[in-house]
N, C-alpha and C positions, 0 to 999 in steps of 0.2 A: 053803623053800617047795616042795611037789609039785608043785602043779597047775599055779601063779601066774595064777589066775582072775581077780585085782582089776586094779585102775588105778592107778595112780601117786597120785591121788588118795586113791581110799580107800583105798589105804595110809598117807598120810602124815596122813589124819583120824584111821585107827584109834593111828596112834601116836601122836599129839597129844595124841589123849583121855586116853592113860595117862600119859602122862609132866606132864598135865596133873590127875592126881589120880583118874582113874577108877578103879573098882577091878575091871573088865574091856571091853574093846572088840572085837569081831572084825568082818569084813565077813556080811554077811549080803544073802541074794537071790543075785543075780550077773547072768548076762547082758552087758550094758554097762559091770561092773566092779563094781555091786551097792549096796549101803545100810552104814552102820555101826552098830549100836549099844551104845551103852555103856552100863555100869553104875552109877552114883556116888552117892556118898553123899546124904543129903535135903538140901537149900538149896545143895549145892555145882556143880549144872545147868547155872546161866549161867557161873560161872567158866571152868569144865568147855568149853561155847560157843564163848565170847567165844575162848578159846587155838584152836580150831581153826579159824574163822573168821580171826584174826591168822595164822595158819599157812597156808590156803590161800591168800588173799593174795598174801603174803609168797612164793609159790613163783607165782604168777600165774594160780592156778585160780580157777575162780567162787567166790565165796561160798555156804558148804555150806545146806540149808535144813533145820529142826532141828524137830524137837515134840519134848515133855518127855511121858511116859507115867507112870503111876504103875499101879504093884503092887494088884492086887485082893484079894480074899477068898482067890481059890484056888478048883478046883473043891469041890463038894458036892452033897449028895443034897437035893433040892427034895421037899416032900412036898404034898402035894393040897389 
């Protein structure tokens, strides 16, 4: 790492998520150490969840707070 901007935390989130099936994680934001988010497959969200929630825990941080986003259209030209 360059910078080492993150927390101990979202480190061990961002690597959870992948070793937990993501098919990408990085820290994003920053400031206080920042946000995660990942990538993963459709229905596999909560699995995905649940592993880093078990993982934070387990290391004795708070339980992380999660929303699931879903993929839109994409930009486009709107017409009148």
């Amino acid at each position: 790492m360059l910078y080492e901007i993150t927390a101990p935390t979202v480190d061990l989130i961002q690597e959870t998520a992948r070793a937990a099936g993501a098919v990408g994680a990085r820290m994003t934001g920053g400031g206080f150490g920042g946000s995660v988010i990942a990538l993963v497959e459709a229905g596999s969200a909560d699995e995905v969840l649940a592993a880093c929630v078990r993982a934070a825990q387990a290391a004795g941080h708070p339980v992380p707070t999660a929303f699931v986003a879903h993929a839109g259209d994409g930009a486009r030209r709107l017409d009148d």
